[in-house]
N, CA, C and O atoms as a DFTB+ gen file, in Angstrom:
720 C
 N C O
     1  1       0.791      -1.171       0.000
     2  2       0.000       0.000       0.000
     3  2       0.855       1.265       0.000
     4  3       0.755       2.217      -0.775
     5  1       1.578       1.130       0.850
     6  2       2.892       2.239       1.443
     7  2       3.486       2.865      -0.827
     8  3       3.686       3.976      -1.319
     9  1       3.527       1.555      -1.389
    10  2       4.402       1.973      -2.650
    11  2       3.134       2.471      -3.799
    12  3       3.373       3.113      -4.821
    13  1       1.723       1.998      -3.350
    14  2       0.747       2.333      -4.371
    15  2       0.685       3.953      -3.698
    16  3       0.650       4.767      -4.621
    17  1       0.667       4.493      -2.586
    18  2       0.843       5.354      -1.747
    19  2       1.955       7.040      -2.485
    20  3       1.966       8.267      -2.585
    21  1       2.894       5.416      -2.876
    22  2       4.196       6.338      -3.424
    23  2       3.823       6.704      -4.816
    24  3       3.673       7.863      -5.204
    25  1       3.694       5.708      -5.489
    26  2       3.108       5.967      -7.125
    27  2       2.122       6.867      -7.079
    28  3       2.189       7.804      -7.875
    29  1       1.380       6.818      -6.466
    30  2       0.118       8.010      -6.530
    31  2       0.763       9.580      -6.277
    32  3       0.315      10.428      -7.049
    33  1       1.393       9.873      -5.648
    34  2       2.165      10.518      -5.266
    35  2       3.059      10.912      -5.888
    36  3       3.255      12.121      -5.766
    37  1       3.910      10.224      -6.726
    38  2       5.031      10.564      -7.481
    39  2       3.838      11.074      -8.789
    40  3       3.658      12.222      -9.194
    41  1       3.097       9.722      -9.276
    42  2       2.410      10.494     -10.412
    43  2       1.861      12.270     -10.267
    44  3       1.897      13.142     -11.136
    45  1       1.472      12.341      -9.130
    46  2       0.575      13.540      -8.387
    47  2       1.797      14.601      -8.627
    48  3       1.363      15.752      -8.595
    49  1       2.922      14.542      -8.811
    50  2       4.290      15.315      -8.135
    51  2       4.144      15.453      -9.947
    52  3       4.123      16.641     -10.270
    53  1       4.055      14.617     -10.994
    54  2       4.526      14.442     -12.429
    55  2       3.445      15.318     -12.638
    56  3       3.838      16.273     -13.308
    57  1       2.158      15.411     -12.330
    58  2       1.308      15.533     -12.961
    59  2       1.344      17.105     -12.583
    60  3       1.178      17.964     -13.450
    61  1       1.570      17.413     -11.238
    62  2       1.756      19.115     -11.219
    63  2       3.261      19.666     -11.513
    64  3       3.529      20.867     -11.536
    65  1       4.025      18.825     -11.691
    66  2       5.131      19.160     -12.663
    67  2       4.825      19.463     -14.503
    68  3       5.227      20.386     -15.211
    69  1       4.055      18.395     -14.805
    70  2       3.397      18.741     -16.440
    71  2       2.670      20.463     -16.265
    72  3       3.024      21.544     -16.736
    73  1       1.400      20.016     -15.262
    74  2       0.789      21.258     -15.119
    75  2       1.951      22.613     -15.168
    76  3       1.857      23.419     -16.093
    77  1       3.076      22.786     -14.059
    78  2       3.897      23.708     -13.952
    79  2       4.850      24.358     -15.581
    80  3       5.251      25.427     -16.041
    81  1       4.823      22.962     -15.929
    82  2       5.436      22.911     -17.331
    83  2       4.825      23.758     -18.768
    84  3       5.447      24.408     -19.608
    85  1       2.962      23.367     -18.623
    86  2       2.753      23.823     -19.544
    87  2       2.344      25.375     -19.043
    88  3       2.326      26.397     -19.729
    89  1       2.077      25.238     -17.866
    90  2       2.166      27.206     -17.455
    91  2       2.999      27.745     -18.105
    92  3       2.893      28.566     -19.016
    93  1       4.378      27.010     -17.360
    94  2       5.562      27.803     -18.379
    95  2       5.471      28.185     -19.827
    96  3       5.315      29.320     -20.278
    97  1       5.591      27.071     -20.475
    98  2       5.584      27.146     -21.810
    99  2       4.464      28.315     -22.438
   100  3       4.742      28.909     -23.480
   101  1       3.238      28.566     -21.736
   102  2       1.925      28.720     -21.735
   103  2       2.391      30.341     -21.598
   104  3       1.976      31.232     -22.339
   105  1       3.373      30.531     -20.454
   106  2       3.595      31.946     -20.165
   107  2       4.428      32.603     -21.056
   108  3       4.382      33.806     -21.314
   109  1       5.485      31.466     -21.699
   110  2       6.651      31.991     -22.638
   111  2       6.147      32.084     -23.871
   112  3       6.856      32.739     -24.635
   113  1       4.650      31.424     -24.560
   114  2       4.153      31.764     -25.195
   115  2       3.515      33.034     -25.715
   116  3       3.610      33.595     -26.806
   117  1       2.720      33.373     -24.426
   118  2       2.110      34.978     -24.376
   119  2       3.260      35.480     -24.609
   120  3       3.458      35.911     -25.745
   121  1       4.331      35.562     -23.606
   122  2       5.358      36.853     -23.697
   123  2       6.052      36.462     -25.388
   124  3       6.811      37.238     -25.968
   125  1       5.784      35.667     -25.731
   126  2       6.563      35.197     -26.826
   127  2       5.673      36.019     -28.260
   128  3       6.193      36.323     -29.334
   129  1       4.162      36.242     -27.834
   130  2       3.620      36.469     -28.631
   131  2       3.137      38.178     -28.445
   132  3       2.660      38.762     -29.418
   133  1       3.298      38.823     -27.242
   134  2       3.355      39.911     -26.928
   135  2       4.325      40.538     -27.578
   136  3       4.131      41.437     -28.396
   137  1       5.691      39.982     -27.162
   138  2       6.584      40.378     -28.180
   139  2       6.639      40.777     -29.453
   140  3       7.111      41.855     -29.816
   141  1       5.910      39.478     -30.561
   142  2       5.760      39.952     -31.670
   143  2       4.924      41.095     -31.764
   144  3       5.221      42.081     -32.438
   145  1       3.790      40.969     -31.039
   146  2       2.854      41.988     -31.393
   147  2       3.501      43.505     -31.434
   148  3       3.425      44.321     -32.352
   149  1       4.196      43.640     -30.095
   150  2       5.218      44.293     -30.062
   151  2       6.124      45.178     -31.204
   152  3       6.125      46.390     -31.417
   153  1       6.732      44.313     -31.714
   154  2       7.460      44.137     -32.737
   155  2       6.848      44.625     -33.729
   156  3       7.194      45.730     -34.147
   157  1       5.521      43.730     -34.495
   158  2       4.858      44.580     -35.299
   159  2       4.528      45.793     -35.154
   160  3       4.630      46.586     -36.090
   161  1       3.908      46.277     -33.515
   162  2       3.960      47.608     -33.757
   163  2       4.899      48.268     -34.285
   164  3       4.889      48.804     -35.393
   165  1       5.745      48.250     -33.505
   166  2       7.372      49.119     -33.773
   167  2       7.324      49.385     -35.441
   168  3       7.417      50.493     -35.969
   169  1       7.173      48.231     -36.065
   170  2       7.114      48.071     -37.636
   171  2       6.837      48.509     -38.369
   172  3       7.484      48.754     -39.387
   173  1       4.886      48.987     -37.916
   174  2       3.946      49.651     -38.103
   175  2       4.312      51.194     -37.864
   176  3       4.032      52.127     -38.616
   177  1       4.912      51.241     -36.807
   178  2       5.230      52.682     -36.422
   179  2       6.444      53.325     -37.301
   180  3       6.443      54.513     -37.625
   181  1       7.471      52.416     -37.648
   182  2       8.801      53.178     -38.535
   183  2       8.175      53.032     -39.368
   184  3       8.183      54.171     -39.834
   185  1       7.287      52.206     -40.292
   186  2       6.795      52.404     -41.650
   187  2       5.762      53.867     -41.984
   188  3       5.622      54.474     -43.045
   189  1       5.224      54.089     -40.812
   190  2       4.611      55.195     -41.053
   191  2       5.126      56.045     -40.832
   192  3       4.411      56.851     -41.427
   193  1       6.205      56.851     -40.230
   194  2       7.007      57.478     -39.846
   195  2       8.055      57.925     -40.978
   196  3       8.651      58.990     -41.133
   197  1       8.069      56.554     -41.823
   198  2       8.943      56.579     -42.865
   199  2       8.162      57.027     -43.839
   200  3       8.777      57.679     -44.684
   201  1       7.028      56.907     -44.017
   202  2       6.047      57.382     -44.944
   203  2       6.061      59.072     -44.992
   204  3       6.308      59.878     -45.889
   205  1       5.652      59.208     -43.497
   206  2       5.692      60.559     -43.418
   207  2       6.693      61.769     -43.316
   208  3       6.597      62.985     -43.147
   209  1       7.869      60.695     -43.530
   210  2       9.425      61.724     -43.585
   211  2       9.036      61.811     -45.111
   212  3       8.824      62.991     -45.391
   213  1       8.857      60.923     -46.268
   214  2       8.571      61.288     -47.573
   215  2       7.840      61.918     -47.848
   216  3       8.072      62.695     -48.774
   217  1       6.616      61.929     -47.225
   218  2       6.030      63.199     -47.606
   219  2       6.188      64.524     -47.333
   220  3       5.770      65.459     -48.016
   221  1       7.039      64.601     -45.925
   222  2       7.430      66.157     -45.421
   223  2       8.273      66.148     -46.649
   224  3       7.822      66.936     -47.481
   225  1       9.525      65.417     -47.110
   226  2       9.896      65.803     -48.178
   227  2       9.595      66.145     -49.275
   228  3      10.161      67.042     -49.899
   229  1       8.532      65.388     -49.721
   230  2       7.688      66.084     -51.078
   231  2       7.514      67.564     -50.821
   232  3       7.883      68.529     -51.491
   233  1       7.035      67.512     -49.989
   234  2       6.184      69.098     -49.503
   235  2       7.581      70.035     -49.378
   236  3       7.707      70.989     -50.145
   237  1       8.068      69.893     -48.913
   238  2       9.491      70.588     -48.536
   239  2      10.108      70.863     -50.044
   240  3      10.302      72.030     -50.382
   241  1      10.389      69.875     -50.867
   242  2      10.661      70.167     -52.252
   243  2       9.779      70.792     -52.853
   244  3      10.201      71.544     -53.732
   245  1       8.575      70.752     -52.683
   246  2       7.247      71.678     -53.798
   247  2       7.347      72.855     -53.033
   248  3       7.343      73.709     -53.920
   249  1       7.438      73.486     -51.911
   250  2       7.264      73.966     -51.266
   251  2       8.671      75.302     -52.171
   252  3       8.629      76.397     -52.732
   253  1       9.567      74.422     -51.851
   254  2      11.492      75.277     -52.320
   255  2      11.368      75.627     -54.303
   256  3      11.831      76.589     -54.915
   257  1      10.517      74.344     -54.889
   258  2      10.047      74.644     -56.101
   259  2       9.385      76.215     -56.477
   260  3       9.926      77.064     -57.185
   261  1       8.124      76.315     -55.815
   262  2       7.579      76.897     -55.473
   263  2       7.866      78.821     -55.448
   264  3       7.378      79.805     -56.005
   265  1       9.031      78.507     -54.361
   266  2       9.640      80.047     -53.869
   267  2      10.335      80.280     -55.054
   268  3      10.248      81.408     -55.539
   269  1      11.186      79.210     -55.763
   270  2      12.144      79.701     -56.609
   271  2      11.563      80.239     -57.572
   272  3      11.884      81.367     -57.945
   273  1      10.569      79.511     -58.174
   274  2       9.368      79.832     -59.306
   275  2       8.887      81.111     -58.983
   276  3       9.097      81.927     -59.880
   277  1       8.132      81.684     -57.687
   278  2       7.388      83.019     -57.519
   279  2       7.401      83.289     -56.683
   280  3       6.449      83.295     -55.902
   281  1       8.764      83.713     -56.443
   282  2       9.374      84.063     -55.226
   283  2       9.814      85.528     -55.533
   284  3       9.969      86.290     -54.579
   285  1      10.003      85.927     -56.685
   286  2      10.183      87.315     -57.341
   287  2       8.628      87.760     -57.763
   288  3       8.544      88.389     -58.819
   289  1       8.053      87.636     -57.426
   290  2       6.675      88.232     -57.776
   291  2       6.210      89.344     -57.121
   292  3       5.447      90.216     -57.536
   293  1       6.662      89.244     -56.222
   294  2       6.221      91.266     -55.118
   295  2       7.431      91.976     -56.090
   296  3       6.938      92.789     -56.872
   297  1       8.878      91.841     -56.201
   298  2       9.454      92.839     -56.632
   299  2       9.438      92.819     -58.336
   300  3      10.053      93.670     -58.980
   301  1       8.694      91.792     -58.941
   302  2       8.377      92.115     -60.555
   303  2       7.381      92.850     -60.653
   304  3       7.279      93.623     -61.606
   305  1       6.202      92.743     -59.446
   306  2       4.880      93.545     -59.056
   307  2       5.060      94.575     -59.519
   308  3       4.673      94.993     -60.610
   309  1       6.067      95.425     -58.209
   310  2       6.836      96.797     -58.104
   311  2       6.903      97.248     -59.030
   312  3       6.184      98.181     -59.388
   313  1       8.106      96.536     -59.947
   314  2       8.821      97.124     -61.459
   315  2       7.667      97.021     -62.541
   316  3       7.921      97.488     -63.651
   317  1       6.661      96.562     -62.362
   318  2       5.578      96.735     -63.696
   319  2       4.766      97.742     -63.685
   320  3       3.979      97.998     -64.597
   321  1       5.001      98.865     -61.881
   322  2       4.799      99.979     -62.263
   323  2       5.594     100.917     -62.686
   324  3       5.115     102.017     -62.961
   325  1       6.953     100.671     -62.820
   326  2       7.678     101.387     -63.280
   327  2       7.962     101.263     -65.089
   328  3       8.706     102.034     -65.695
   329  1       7.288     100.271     -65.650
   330  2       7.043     100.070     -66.870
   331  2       5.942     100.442     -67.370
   332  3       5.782     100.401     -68.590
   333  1       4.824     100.941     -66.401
   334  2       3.744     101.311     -66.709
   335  2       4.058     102.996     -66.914
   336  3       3.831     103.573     -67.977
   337  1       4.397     103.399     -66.184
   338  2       5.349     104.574     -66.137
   339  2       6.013     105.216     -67.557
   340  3       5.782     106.282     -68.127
   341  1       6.839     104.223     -67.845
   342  2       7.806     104.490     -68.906
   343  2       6.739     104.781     -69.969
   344  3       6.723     105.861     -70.561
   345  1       5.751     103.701     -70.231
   346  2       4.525     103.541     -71.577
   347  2       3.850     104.593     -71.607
   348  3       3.558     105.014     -72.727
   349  1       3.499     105.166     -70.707
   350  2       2.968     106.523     -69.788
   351  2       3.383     107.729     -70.834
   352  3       2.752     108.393     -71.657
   353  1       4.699     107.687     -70.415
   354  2       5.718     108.650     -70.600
   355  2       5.961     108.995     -71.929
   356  3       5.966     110.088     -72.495
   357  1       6.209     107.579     -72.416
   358  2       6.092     107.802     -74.268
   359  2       5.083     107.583     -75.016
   360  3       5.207     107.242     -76.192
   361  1       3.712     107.787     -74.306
   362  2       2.308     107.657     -75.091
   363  2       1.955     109.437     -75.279
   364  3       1.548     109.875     -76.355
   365  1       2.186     110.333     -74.062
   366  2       2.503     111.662     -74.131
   367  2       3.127     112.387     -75.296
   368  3       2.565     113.144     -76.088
   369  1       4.530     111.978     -75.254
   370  2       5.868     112.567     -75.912
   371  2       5.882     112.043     -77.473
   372  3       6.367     112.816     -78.300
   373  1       5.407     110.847     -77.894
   374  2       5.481     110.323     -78.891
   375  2       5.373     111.239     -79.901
   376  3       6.174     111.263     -80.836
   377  1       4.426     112.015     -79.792
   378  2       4.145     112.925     -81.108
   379  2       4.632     113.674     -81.183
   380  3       4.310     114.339     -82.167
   381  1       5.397     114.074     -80.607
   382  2       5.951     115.877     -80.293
   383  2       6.757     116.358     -81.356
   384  3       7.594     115.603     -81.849
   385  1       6.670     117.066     -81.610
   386  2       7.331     117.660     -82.947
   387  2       8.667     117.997     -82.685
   388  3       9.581     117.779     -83.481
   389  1       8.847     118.705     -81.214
   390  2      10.841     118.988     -81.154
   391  2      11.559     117.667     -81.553
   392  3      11.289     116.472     -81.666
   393  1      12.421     118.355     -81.679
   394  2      13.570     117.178     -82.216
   395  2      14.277     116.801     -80.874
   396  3      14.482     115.594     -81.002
   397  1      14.817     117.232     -79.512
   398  2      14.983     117.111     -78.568
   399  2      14.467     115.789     -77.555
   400  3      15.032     114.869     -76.964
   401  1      12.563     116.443     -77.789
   402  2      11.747     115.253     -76.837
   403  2      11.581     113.869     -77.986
   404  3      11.248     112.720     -77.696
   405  1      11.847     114.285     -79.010
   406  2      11.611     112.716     -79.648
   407  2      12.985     111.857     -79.317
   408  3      12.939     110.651     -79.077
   409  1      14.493     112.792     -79.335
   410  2      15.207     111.595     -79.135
   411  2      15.221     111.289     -77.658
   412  3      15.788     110.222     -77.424
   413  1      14.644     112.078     -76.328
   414  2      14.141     111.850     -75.114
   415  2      12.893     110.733     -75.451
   416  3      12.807     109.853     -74.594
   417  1      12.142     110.661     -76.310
   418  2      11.289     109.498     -76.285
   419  2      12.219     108.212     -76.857
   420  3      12.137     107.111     -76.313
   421  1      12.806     108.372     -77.613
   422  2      13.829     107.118     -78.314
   423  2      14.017     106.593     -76.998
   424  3      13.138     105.903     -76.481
   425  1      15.467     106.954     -76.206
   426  2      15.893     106.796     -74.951
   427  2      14.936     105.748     -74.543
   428  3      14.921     104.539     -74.770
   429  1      13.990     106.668     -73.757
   430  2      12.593     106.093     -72.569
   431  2      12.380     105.026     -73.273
   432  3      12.457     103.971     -72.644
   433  1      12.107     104.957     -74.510
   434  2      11.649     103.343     -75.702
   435  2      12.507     102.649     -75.021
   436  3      11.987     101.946     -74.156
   437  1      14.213     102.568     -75.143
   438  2      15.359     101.667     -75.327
   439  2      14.919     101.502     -73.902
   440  3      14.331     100.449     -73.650
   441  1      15.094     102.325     -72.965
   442  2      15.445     101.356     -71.152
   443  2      14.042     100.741     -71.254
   444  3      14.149      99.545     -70.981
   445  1      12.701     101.083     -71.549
   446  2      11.792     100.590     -71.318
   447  2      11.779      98.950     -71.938
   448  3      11.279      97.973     -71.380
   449  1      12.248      98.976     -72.809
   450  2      12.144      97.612     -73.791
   451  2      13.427      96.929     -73.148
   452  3      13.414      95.700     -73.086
   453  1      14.510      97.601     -72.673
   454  2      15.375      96.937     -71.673
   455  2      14.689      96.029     -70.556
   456  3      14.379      94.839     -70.526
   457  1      14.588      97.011     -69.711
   458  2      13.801      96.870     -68.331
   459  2      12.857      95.720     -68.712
   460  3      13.139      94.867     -67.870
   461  1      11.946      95.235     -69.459
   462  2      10.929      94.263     -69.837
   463  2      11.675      92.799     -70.504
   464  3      11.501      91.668     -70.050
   465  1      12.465      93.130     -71.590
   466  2      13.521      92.117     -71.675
   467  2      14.273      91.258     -70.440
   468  3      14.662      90.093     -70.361
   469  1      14.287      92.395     -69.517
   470  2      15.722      91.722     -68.997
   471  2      14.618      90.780     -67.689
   472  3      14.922      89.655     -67.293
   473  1      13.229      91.623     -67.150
   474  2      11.954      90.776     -66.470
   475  2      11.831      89.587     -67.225
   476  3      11.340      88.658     -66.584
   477  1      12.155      89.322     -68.495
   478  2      11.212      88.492     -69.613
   479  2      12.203      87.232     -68.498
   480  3      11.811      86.477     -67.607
   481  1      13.465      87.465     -69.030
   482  2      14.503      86.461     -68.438
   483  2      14.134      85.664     -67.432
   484  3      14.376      84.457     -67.427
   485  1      13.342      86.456     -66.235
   486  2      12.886      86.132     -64.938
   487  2      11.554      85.494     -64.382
   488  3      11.073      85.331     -63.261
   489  1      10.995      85.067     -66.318
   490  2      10.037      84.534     -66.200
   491  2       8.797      85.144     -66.480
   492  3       7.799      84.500     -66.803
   493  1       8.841      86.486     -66.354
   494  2       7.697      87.554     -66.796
   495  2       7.412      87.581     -68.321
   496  3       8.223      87.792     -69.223
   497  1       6.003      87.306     -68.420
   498  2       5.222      87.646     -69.840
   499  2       4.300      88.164     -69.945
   500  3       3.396      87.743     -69.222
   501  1       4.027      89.147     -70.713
   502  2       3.545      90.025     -71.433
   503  2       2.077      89.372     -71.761
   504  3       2.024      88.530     -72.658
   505  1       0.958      89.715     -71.101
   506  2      -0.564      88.822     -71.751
   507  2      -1.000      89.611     -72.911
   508  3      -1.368      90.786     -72.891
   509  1      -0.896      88.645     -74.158
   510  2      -1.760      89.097     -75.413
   511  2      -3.354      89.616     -75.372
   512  3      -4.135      88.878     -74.771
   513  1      -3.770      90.578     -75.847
   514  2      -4.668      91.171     -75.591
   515  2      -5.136      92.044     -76.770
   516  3      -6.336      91.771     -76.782
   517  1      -4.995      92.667     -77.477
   518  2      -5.328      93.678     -78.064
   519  2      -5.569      92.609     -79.423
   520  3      -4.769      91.790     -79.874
   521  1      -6.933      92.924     -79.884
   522  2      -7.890      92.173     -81.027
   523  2      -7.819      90.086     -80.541
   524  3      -7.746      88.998     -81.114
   525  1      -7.878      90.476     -79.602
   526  2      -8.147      89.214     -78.788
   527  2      -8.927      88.975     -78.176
   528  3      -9.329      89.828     -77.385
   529  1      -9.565      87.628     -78.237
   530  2     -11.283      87.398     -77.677
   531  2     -11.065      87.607     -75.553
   532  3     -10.235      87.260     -74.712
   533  1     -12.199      88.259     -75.571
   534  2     -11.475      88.734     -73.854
   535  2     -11.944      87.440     -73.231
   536  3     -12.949      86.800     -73.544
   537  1     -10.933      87.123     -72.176
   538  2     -10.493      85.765     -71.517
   539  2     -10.861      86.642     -69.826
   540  3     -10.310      87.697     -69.513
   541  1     -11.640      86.085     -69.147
   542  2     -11.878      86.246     -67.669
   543  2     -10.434      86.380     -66.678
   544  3      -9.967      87.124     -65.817
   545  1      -9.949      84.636     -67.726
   546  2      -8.764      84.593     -66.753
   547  2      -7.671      85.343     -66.839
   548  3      -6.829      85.258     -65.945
   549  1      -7.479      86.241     -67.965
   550  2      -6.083      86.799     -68.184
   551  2      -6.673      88.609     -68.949
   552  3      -5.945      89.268     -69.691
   553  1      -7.841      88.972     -68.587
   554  2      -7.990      90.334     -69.053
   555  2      -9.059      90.698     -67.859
   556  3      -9.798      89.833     -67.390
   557  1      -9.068      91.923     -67.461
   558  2     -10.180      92.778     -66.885
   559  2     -10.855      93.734     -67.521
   560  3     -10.173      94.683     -67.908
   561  1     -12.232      93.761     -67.785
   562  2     -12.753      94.660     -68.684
   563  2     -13.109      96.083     -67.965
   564  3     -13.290      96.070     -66.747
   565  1     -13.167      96.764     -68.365
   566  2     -12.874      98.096     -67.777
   567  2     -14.053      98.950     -68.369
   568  3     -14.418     100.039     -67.926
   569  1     -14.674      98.175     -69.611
   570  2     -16.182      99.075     -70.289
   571  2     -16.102      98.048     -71.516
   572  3     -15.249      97.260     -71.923
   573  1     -17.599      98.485     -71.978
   574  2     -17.807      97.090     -73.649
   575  2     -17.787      98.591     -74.146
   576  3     -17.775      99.356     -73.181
   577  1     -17.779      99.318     -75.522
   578  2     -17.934      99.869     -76.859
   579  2     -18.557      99.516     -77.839
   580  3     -17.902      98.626     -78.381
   581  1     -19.837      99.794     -78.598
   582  2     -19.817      99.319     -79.586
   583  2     -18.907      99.259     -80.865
   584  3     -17.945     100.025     -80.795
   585  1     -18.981      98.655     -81.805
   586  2     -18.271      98.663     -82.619
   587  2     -18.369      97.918     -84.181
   588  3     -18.170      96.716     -84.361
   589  1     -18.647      98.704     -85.039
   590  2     -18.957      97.733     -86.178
   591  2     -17.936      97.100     -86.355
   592  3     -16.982      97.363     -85.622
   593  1     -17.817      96.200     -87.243
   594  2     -16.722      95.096     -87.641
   595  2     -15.628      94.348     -86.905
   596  3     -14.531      93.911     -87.254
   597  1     -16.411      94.349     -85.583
   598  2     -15.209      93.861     -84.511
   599  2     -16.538      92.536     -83.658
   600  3     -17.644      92.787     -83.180
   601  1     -15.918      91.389     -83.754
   602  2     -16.610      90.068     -83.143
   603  2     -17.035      90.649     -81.480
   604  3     -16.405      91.247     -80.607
   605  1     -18.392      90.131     -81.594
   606  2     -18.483      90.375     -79.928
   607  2     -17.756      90.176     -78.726
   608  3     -17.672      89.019     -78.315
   609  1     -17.211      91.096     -78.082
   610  2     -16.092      90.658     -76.811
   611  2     -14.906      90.797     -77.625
   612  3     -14.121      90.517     -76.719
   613  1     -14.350      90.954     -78.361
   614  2     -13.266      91.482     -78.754
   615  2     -12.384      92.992     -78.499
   616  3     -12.786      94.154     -78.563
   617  1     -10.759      92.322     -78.126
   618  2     -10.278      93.465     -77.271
   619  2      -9.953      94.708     -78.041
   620  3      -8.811      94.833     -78.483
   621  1     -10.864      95.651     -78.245
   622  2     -10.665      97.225     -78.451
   623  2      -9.136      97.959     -78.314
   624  3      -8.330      98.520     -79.056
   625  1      -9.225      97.699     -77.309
   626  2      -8.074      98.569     -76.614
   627  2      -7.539      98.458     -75.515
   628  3      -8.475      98.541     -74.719
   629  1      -6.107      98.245     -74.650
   630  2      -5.379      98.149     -73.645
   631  2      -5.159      99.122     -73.110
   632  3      -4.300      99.813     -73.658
   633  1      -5.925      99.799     -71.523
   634  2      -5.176     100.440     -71.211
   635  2      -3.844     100.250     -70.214
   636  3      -2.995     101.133     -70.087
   637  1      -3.794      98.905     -69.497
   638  2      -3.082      98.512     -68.777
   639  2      -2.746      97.119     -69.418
   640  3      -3.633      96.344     -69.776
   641  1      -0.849      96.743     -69.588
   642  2      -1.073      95.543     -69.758
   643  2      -0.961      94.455     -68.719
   644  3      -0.933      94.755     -67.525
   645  1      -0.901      93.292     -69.098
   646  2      -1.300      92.333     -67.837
   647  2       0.027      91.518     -68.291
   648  3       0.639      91.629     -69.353
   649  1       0.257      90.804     -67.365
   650  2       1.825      89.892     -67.390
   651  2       1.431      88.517     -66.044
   652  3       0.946      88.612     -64.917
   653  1       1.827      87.551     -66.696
   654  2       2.303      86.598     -66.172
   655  2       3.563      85.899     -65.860
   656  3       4.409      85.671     -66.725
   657  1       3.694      85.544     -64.566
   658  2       4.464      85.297     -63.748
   659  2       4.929      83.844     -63.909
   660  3       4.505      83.075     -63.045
   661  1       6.013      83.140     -65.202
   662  2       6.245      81.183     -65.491
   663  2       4.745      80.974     -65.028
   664  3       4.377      80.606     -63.913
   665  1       3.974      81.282     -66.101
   666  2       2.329      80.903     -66.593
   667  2       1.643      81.152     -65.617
   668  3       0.439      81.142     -65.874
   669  1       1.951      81.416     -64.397
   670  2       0.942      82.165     -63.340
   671  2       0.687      83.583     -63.590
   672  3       1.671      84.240     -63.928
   673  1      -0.905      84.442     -63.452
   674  2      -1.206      85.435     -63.718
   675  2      -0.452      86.261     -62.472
   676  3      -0.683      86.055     -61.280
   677  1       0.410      87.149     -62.951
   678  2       0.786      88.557     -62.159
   679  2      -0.028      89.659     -61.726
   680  3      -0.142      90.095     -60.580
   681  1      -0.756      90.185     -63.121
   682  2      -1.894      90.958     -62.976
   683  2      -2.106      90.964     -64.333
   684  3      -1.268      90.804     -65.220
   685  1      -4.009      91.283     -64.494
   686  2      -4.902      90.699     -65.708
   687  2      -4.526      92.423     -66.782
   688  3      -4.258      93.501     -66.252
   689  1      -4.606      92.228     -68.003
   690  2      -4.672      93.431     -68.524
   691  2      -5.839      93.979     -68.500
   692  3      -6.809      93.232     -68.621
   693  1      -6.033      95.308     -68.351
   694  2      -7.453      96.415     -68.379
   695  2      -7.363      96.474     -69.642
   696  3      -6.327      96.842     -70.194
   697  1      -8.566      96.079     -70.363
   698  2      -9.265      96.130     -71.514
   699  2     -10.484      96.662     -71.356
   700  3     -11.174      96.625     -70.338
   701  1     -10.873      97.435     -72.962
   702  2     -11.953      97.452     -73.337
   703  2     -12.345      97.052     -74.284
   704  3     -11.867      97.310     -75.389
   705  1     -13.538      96.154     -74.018
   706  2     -13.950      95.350     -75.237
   707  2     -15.634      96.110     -76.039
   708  3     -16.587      96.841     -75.772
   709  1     -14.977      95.179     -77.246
   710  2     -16.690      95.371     -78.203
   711  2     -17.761      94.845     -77.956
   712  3     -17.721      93.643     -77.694
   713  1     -18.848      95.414     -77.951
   714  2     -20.121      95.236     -77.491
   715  2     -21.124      95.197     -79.117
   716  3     -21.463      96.234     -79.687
   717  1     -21.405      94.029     -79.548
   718  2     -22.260      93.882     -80.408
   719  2     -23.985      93.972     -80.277
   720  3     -24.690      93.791     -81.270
């Protein structure tokens, strides 16, 4: 009895040894699987992280694109009144009969056509306008005229011209168009 006593006992000792065993295993499992989960986060987290360093970079490059492209646009602003100026100047003088103010209008011509050339370089253009169908996006009408032999909405006359900035509008030209 004493050894059926013992066997029961030893089995009893095996059997909460298995039990102890598969706790273990049972516990190194979770932590085993916490871990990964773990892990995947982390994964999850540099991948998005990494995502979003590429996109600050996109943005950061469109952004530097951007300035370089129309980043001169307040001080081409400026200087297109000083070209407005010049046109000004020799729409006055043009006719003048002294011989003096005409080669004073020559002059004002040359820096003026300078001064616009050397903007052109910088990306500045000149919006076509005059006997041109008027465009919302690139003219401001300023009055319609009637007018025989001129298509309805057709540009009359410029009093201001308009310029764009590498295909962005700077400012629209003041037109007046025909009114059929």
């Amino acid at each position: 009895m004493d050894e059926n006593l013992d066997q029961t006992e030893e089995k009893e000792q095996k059997l909460d040894e298995s039990i102890a065993n598969e706790d273990v295993v049972e516990e190194k499992t979770e932590a085993a699987e916490k871990q990964a989960d773990e892990d995947q986060g982390f994964k999850e987290k540099y991948y998005y992280l990494a995502a979003e360093m590429q996109n600050m970079q996109r943005r950061f490059d469109k952004e530097k694109e951007n300035l370089l492209k129309y980043g001169s646009e307040k001080i081409l602003n400026d200087l297109l009144d000083v070209v407005d100026n010049f046109e000004r100047t020799l729409s006055f003088i043009k006719d003048d009969e002294d011989e003096k103010v005409k080669n004073i209008a020559v002059g004002i011509d040359m820096v003026s056509k300078q001064l616009v050339e050397t903007l052109s370089k910088h990306g500045l253009k000149q919006v076509e306008a005059l006997g041109q169908e008027f465009d919302p996006n690139f003219h401001e009408a300023l009055a319609q005229q009637p007018c025989e032999g001129k298509k309805d909405m057709e540009i009359l006359q410029v009093h201001q011209n308009g310029y764009t900035l590498n295909e962005r509008l700077l400012r629209p030209a003041k037109v007046i168009v025909a009114k059929n």
